[in-house]
TITOR-600266 format. One line per field, with one value per residue (C-alpha): residue number from 1; x negated, z negated, y; residue in three letters. Coordinates in steps of 0.05 Angstrom, whole numbers, plus 5000, padded with zeros to 4 digits. Layout:
! TITOR-600266
resi c(NUM_...)
xx c(X_...)
zz c(Z_...)
yy c(Y_...)
resn c(ALA_...)
//
This chain:
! TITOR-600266
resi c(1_2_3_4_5_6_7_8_9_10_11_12_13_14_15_16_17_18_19_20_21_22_23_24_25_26_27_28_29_30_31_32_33_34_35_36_37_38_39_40_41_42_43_44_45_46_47_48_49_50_51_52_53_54_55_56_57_58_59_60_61_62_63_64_65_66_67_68_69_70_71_72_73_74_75_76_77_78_79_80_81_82_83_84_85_86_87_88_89_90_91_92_93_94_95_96_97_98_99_100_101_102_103_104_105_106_107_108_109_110_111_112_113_114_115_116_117_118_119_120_121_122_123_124_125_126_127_128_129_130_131_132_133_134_135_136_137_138_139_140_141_142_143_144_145_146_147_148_149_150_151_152_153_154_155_156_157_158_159_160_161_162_163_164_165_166_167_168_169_170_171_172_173_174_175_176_177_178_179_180_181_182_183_184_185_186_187_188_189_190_191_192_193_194_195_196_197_198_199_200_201_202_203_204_205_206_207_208_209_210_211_212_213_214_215_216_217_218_219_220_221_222_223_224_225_226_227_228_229_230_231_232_233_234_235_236_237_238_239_240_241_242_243_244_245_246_247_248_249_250_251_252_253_254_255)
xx c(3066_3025_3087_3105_3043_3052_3112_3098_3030_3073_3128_3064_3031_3101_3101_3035_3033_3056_3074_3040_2967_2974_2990_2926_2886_2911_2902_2841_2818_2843_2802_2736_2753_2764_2693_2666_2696_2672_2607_2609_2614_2561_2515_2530_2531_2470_2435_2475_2430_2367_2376_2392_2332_2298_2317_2305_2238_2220_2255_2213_2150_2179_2192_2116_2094_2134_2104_2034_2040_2066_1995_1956_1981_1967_1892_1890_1889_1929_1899_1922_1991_2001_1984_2029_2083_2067_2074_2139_2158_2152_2196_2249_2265_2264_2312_2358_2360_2372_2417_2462_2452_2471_2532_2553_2545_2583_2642_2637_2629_2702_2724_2712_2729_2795_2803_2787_2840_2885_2862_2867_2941_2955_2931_2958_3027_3012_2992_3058_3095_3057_3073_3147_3146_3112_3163_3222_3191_3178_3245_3275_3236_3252_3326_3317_3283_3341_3399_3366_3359_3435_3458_3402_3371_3306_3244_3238_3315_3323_3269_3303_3366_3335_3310_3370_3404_3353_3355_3441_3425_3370_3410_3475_3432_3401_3478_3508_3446_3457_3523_3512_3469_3524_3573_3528_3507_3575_3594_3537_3498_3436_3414_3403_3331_3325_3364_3357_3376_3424_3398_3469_3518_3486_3479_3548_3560_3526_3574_3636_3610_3597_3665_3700_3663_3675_3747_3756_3717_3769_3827_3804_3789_3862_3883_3858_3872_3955_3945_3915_3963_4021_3991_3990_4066_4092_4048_4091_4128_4091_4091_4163_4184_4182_4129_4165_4226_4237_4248_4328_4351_4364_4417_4487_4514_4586_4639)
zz c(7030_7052_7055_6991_6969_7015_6985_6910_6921_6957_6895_6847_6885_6890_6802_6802_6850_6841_6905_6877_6869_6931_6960_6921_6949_7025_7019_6985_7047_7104_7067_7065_7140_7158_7109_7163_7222_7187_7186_7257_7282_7235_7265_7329_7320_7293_7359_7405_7367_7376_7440_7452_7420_7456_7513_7496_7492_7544_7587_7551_7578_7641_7650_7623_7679_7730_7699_7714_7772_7795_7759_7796_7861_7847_7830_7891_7857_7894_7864_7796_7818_7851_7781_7740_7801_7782_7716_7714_7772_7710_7660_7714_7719_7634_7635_7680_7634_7575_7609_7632_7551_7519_7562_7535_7467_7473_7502_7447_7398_7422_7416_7348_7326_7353_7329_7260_7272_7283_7228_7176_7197_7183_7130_7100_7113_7090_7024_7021_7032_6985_6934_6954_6951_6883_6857_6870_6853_6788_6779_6806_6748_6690_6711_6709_6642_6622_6643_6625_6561_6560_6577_6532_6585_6579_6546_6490_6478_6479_6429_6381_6388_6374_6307_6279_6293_6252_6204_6198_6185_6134_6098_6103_6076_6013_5995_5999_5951_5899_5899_5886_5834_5798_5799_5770_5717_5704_5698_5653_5696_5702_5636_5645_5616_5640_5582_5504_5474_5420_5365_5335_5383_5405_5337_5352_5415_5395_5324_5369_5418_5363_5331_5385_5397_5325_5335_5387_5361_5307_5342_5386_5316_5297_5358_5346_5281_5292_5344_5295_5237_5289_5311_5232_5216_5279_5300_5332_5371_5436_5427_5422_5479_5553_5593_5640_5597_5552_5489_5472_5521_5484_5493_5474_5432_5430_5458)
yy c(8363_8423_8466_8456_8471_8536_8546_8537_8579_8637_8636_8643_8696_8731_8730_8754_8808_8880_8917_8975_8955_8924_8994_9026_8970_8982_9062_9051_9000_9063_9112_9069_9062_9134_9143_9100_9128_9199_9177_9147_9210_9256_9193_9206_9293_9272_9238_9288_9342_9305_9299_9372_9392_9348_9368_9445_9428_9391_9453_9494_9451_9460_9533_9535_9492_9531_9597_9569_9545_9615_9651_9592_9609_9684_9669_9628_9558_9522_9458_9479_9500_9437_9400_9442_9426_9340_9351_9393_9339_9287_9328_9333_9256_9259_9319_9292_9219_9260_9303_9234_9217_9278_9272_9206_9223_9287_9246_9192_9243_9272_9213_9189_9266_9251_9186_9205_9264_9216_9155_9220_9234_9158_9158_9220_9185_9123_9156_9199_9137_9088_9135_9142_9065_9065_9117_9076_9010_9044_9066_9004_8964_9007_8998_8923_8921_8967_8930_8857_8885_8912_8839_8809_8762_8791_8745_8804_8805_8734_8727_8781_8750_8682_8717_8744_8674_8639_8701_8691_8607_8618_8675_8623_8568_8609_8634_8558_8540_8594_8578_8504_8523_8565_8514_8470_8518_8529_8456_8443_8397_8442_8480_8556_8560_8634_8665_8664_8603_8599_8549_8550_8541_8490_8456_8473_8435_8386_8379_8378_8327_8280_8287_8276_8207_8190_8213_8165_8112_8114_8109_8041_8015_8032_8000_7938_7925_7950_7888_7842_7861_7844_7774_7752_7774_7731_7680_7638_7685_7679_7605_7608_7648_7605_7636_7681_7699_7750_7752_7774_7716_7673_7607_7602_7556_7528_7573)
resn c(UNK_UNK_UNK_UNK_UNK_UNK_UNK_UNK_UNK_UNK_UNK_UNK_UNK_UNK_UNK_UNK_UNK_UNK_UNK_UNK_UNK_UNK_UNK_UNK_UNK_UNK_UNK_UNK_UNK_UNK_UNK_UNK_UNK_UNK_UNK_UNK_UNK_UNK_UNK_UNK_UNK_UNK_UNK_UNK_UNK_UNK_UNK_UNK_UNK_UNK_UNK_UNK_UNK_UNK_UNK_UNK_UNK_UNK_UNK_UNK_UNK_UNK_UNK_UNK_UNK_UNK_UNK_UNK_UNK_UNK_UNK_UNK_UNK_UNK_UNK_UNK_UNK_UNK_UNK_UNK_UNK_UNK_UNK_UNK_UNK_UNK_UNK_UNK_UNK_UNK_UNK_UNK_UNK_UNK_UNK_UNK_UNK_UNK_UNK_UNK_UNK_UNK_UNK_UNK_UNK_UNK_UNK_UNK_UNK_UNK_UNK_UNK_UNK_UNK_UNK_UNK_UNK_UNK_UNK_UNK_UNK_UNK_UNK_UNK_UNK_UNK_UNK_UNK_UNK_UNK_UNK_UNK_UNK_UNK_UNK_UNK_UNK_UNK_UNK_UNK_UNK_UNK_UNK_UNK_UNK_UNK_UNK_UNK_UNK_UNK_UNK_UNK_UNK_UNK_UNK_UNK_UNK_UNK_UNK_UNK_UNK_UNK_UNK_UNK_UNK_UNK_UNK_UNK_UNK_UNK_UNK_UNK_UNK_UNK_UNK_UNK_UNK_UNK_UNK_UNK_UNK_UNK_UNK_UNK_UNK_UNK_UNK_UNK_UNK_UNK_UNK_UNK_UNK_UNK_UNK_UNK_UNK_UNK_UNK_UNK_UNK_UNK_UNK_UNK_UNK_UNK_UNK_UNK_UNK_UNK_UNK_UNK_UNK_UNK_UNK_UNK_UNK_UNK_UNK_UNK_UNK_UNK_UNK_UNK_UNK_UNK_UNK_UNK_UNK_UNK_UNK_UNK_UNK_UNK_UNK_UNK_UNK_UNK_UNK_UNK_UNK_UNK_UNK_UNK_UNK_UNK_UNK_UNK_UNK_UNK_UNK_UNK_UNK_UNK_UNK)
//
């Protein structure tokens, strides 16, 4: 369960990441460090310094001492030379601790000079090749966008091409409906109330629609009385007639 979790988090983080801000974020994480490592070292120039002039005065104390003890001796104060002797006997122990320290700090001085000599070359490279990297990745994108939009399986293209099929249907649609409407204009079902109407042809229309009823109307009525005229001449000729024969057979009699 927990790989596929791994997994379906990894193929989400793949979507959303792009290789180039992940490059700006990793050159911009080398040059904070080499900021750091910079300012390692002006800390350290720093405390080397101190030290030095520390230690250029306190030798100054010292050659003072020495140089009184040296008058003392001349004046015959022995007692006095001896004193200046303690007291530059003092500075010596603190001269030769600061002496051990300034050491120390000059060697890890050098060394975070040259390790920030050599975190400055990495990173000089990593920059050249993050934005080698970011060139072609650019490149290699823009050449995917072109060719999925050359085969039309790109989001945008599929959209567009989902348009113009719903475009083609509705324009389809709209000419089988105006041509519907034609026929039945033409056939007379629908009335064409956009143009001027003509009061007399259709008095007209109306004239010959009404004759030809009465014209038929007229003929049924002939019709049926031809058939009733015929049934009152020969009434008995249907009675006459066997149902199922017709009428010229009749039988024959004697030889």
């Amino acid at each position: 369960m927990s790989m596929i979790f791994r997994s379906k988090a990894n193929n989400a983080l793949d979507r959303m990441e792009d290789p180039r801000e992940t490059l700006d974020y990793s050159y911009q994480r080398q040059v904070e460090m080499l900021q750091k490592v910079r300012r390692g070292v002006a800390d350290v120039a720093t405390s080397r310094k101190r030290l030095e002039l520390q230690i250029s005065r306190i030798e100054g104390e010292h050659n003072k001492l020495t140089e009184q003890g040296r008058k003392a001796l001349e004046l015959g104060r022995e007692d006095l030379a001896r004193s200046a002797l303690e007291r530059r006997s003092g500075l010596d122990n603190q001269l030769a601790d600061l002496r051990v320290q300034y050491q120390q700090l000059q060697g890890e001085e050098e060394k975070l000079v040259l390790a920030a000599q050599r975190l400055q070359a990495k990173v000089d490279a990593f920059r050249t090749r993050k934005e080698t990297i970011k060139a072609t990745y650019t490149a290699a994108e823009a050449q995917t966008r072109i060719n999925e939009a050359f085969s039309g399986i790109s989001e945008e293209m599929g959209d567009v091409g989902l348009a113009i099929q719903r475009a083609e249907d509705r324009t389809a649609q709209l000419q089988a409906r105006a041509g519907a409407i034609d026929e039945l204009l033409a056939s007379g079902a629908l009335e064409d109330y956009s143009g001027p109407r003509d009061d007399i042809q259709a008095e007209l229309d109306r004239m010959g629609a009404s004759s030809g009823v009465e014209i038929e109307l007229e003929r049924l009525k002939a019709e049926l009385n031809q058939g009733s005229l015929q049934k009152q001449l020969d009434p008995g000729a249907q009675q006459a007639q066997p149902q199922g024969q017709p009428q010229d057979q009749r039988p024959q009699q004697g030889g």
